[in-house]
Backbone as CSV, one residue per row, in Angstrom:
resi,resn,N_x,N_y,N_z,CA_x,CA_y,CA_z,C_x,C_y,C_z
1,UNK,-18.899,10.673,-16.431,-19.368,9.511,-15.687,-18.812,9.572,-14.278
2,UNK,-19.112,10.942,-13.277,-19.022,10.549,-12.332,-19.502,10.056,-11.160
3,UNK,-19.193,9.792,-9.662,-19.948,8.854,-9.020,-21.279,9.071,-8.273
4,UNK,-22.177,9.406,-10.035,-23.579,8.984,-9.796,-23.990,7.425,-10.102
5,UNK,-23.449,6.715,-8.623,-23.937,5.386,-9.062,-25.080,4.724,-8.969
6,UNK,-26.360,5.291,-8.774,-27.226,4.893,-9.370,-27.870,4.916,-10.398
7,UNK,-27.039,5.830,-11.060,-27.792,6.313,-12.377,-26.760,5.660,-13.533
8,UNK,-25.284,5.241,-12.660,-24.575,3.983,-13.711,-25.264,2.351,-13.794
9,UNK,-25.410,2.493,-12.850,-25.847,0.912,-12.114,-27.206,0.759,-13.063
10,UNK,-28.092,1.868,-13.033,-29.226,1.863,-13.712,-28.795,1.437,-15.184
11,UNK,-28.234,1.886,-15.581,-27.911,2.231,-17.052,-27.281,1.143,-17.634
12,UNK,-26.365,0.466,-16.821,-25.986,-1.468,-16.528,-27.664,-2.292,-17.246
13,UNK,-28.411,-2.179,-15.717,-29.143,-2.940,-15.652,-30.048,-3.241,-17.270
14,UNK,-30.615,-1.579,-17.692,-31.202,-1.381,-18.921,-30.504,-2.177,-20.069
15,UNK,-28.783,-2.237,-19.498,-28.032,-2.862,-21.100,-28.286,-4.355,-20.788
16,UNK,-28.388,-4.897,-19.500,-28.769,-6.263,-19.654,-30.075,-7.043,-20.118
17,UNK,-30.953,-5.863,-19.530,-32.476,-6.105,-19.837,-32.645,-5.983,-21.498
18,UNK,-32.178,-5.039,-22.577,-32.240,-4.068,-23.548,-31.214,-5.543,-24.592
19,UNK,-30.388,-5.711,-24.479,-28.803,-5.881,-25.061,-28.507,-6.940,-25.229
20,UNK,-28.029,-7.581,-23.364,-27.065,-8.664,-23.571,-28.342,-10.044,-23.577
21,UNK,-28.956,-9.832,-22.726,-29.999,-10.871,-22.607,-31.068,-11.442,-23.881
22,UNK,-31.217,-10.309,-24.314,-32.132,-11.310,-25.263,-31.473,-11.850,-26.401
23,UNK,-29.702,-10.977,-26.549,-28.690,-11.582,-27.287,-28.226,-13.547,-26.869
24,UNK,-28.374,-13.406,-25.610,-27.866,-14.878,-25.057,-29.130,-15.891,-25.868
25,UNK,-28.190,-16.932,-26.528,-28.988,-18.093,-26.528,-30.015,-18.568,-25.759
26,UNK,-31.266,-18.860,-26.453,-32.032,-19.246,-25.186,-32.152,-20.712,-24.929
27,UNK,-31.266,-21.585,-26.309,-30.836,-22.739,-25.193,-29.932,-23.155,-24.492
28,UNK,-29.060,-21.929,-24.417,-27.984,-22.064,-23.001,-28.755,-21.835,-21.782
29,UNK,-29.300,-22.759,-21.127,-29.532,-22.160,-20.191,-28.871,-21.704,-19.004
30,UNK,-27.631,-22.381,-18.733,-26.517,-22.199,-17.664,-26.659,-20.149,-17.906
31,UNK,-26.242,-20.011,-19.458,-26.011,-18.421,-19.921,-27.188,-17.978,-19.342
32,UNK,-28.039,-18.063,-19.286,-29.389,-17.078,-19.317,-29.435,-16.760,-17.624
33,UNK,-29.550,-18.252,-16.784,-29.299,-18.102,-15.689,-28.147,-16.889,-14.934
34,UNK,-26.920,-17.293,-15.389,-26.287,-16.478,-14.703,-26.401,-14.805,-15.359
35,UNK,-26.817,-14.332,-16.614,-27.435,-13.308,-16.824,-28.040,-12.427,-15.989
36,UNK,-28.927,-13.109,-15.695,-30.373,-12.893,-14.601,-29.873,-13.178,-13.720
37,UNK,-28.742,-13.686,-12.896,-28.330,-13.396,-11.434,-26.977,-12.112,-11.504
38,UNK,-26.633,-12.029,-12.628,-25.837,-10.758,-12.834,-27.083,-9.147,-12.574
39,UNK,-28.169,-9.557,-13.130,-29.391,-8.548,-13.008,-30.077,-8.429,-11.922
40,UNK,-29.893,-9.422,-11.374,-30.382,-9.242,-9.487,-29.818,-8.914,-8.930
41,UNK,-28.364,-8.830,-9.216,-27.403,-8.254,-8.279,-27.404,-6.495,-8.689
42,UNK,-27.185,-6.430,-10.010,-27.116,-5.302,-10.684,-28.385,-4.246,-9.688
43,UNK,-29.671,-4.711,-9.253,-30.479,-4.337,-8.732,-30.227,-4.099,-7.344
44,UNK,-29.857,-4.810,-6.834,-29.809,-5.078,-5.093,-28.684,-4.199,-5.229
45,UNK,-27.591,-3.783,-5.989,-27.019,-2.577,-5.988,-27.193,-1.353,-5.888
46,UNK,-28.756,-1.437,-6.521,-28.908,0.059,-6.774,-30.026,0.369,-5.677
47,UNK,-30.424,-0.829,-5.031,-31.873,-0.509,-3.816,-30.072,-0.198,-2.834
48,UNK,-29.246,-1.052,-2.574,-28.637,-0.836,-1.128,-27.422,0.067,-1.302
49,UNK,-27.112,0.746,-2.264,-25.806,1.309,-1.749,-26.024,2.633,-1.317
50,UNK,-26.831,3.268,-1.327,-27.022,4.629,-0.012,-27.044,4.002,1.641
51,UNK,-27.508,2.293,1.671,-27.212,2.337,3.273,-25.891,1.835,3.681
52,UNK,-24.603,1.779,2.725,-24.226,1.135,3.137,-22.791,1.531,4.579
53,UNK,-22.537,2.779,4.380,-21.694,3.175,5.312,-22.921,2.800,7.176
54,UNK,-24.323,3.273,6.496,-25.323,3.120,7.759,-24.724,1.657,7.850
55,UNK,-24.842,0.763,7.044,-24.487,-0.778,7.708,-23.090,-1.051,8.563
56,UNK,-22.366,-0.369,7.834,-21.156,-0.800,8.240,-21.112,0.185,10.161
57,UNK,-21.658,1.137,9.806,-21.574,2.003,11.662,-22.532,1.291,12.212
58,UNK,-23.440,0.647,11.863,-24.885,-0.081,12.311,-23.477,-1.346,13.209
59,UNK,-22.885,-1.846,12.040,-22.091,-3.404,12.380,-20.886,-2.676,13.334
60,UNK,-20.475,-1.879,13.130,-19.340,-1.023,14.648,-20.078,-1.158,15.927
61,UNK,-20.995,-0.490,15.856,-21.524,-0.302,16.982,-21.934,-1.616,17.773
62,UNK,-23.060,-2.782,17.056,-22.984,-3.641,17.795,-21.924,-4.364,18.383
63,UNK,-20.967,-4.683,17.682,-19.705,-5.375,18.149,-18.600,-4.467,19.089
64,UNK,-18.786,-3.175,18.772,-18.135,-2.689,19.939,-18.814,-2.777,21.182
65,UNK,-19.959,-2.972,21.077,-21.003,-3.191,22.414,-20.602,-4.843,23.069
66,UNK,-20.738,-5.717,22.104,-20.421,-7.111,22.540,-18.843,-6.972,23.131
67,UNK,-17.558,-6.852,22.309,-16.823,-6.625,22.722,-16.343,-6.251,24.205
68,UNK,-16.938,-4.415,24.468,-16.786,-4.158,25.684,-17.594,-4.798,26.570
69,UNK,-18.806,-5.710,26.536,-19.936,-6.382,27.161,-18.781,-8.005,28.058
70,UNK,-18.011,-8.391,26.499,-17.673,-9.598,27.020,-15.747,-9.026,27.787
71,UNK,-15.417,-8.167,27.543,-14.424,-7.463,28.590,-15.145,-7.675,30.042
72,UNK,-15.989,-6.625,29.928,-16.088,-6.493,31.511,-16.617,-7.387,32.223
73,UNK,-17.675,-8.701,31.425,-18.188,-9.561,32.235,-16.954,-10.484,32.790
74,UNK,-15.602,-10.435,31.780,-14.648,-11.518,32.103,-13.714,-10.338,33.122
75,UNK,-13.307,-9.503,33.499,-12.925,-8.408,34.220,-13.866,-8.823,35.290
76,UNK,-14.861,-8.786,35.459,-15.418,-9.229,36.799,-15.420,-10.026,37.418
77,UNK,-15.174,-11.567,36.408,-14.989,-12.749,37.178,-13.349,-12.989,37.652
78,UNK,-12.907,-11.921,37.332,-11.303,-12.105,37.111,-10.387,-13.124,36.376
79,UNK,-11.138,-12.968,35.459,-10.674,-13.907,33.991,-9.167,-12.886,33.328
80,UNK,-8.392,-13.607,33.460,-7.065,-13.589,32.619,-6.973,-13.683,31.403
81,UNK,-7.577,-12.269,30.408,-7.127,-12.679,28.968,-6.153,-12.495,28.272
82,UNK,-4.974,-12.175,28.943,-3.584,-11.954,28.681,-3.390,-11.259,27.451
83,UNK,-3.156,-11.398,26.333,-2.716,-10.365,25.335,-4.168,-9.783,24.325
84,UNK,-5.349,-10.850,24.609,-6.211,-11.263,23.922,-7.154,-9.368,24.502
85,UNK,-7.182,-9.566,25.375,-7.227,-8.250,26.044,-6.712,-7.205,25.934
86,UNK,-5.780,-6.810,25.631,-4.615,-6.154,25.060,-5.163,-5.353,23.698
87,UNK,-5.585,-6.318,22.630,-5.784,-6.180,21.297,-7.465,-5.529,21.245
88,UNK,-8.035,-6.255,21.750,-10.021,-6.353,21.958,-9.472,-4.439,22.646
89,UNK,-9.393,-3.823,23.812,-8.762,-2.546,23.886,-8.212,-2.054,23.146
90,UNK,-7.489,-2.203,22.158,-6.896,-1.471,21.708,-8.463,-1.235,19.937
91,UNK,-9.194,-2.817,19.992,-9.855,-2.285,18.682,-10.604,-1.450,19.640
92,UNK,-11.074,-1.090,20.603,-12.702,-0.851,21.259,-11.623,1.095,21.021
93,UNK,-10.688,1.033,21.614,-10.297,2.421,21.556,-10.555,2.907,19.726
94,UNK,-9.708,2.116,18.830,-10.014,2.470,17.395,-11.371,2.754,16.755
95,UNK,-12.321,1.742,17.244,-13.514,1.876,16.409,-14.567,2.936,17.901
96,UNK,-14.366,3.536,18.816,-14.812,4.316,19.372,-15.359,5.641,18.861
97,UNK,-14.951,5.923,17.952,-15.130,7.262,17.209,-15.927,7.379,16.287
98,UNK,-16.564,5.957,15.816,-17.630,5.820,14.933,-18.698,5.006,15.747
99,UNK,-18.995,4.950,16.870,-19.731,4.520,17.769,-21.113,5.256,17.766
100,UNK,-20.606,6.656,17.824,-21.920,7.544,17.939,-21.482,8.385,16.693
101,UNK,-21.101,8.353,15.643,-21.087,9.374,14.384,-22.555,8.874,13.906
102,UNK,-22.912,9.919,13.058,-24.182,9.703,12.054,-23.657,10.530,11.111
103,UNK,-24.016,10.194,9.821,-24.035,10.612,8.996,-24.972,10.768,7.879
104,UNK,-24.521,11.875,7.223,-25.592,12.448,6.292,-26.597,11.643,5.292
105,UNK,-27.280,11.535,5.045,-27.870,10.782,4.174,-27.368,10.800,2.562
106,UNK,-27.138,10.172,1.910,-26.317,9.961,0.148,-27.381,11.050,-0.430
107,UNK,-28.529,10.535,-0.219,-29.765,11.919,-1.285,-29.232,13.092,-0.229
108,UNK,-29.093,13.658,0.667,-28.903,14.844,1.280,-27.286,15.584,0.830
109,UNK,-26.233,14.584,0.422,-25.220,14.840,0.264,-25.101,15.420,-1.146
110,UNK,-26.104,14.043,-2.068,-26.211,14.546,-3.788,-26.825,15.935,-4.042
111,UNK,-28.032,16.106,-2.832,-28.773,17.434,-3.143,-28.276,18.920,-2.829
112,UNK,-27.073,18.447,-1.869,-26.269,19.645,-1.452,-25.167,19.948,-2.575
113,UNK,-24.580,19.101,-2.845,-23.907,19.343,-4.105,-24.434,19.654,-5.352
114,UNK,-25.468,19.454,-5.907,-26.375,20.129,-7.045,-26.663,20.946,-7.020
115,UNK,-26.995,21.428,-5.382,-27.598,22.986,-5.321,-26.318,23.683,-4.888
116,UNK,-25.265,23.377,-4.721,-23.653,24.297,-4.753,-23.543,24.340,-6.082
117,UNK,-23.951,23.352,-7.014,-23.068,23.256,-8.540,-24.102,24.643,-9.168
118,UNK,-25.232,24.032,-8.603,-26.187,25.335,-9.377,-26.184,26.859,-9.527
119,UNK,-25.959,26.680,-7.836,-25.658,28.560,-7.399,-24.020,28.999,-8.103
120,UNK,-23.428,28.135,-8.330,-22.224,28.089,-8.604,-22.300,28.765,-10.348
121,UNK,-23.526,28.161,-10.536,-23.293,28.333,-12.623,-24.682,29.526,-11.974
122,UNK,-25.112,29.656,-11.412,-26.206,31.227,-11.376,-25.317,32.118,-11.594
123,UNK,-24.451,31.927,-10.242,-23.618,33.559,-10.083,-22.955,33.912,-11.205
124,UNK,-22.074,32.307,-12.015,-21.415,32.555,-13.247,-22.291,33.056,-14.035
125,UNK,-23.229,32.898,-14.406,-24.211,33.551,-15.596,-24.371,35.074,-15.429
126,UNK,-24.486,35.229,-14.100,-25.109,36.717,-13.676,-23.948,37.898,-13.878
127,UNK,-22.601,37.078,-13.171,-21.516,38.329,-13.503,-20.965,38.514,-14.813
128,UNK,-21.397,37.234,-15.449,-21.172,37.656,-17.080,-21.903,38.671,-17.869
129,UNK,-23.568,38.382,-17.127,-24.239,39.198,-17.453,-24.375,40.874,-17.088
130,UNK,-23.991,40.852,-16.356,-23.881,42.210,-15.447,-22.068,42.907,-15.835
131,UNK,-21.493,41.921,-16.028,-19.896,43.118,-16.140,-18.887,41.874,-17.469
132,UNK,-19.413,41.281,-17.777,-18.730,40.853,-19.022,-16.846,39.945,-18.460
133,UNK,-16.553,39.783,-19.292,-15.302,39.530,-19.117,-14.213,39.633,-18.174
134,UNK,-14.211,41.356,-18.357,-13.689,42.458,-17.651,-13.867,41.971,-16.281
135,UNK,-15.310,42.107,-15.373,-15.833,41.896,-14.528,-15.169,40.354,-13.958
136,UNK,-15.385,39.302,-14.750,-14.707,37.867,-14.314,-13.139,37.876,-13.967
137,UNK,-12.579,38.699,-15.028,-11.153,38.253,-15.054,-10.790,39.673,-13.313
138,UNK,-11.465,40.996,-13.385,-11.633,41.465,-12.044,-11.466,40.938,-11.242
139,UNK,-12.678,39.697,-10.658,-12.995,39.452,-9.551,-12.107,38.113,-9.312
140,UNK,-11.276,37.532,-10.415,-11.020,36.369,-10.853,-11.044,35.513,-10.572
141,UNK,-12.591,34.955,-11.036,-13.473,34.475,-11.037,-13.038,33.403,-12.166
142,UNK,-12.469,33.520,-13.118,-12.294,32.895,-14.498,-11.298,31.962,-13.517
143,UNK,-10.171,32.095,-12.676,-9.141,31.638,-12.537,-9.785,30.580,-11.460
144,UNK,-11.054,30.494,-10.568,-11.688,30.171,-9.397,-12.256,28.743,-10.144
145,UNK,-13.167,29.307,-11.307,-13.714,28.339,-12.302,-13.042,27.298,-12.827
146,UNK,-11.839,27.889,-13.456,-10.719,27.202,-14.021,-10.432,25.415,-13.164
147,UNK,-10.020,26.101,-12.201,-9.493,25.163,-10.599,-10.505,24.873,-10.361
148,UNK,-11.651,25.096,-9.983,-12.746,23.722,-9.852,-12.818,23.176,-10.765
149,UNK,-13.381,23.626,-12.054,-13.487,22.647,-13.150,-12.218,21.620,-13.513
150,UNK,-10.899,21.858,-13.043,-9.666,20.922,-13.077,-10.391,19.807,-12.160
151,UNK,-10.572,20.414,-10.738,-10.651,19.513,-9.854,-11.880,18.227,-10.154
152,UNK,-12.872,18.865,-10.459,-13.949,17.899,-10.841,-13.405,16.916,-11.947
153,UNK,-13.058,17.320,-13.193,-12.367,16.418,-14.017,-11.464,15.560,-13.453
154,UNK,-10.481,15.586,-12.251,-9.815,15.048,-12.089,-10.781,13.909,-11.160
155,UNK,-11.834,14.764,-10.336,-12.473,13.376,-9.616,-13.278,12.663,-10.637
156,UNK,-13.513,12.995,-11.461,-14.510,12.002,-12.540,-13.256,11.074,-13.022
157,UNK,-12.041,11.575,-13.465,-11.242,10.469,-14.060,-11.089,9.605,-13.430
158,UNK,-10.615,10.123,-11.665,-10.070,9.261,-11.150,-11.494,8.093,-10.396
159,UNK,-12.484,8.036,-10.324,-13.568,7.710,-10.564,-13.887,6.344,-11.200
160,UNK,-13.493,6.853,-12.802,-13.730,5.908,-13.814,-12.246,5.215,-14.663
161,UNK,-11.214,5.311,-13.481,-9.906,4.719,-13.828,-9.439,3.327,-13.581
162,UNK,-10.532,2.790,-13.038,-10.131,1.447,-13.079,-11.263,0.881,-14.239
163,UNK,-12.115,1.200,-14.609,-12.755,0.847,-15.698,-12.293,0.600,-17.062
164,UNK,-11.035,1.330,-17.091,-10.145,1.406,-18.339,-10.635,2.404,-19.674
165,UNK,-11.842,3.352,-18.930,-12.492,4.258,-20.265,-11.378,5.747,-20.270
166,UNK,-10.580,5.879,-19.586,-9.735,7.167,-19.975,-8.874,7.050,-20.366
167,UNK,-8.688,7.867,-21.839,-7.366,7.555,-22.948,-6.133,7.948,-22.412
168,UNK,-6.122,8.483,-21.675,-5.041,9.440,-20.719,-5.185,9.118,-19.205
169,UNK,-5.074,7.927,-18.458,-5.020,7.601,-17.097,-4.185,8.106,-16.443
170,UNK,-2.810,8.641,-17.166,-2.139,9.612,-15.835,-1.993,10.746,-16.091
């Protein structure tokens, strides 16, 4: 269960639609209600969380614009903002660096990593096929495998560690 979260979020939604909902009383209605606003949200999760770093550089950018906008208009009138000025500079220097970043798209990031994981289990298939054992532990390749496959396990645990599903959290 790692962080393919749309395909968790999905899998949520199905247990509410599938499960919990038609389990709820249907003359609670307070229950049913908040059900179905647990399922709208569950949704609006899964339409918005690829934009959401775009929102958050979308929300940098304007406010670093207002920011430096309302600096210099008060800099011109020779407005005194004493420390207030001080701080507003010091965020405009911090959040400067994500002003003009763009970044990759979430489907461009998932599809680059599927097609690394893929070529990754080709080549493994092929040098097994072509030189056996011998050939892996050679090129050591077994030891390369080993250490990614640690590493991935460790990002899936650490992943799904606040959920409380790993029998072994440390």
């Amino acid at each position: 269960m790692g962080p393919n979260f749309a395909a968790n979020v999905t899998s949520a939604i199905r247990s509410m639609e599938q499960t919990v909902i038609p389990a709820v009383d249907p003359k609670n209605g307070l229950a049913q209600e908040q059900a179905y606003l647990v399922l709208y949200y569950l949704r609006l999760f899964v339409d918005q969380h690829r934009h959401l770093l775009d929102f958050r550089l979308q929300e940098i950018r304007d406010y670093h614009a207002l920011t430096q906008a309302l600096l210099d208009k008060a800099e011109k009138k020779g407005i005194d903002l004493g420390e207030v000025r001080e701080a507003a500079s010091q965020a405009l220097a911090s959040g400067a660096r994500y002003v003009s970043a763009r970044l990759p798209s979430y489907d461009d990031l998932a599809a680059a990593a599927q097609s690394l994981r893929e070529a990754a289990d080709q080549l493994t298939t092929r040098l097994l096929d072509g030189g056996g054992g011998a050939l892996m532990k050679d090129l050591d390749a077994d030891r390369l495998i080993l250490a990614t496959s640690a590493r991935d396990e460790l990002r899936d645990r650490a992943w799904v560690k606040g959920l409380g599903l790993d029998p072994n959290p440390d």
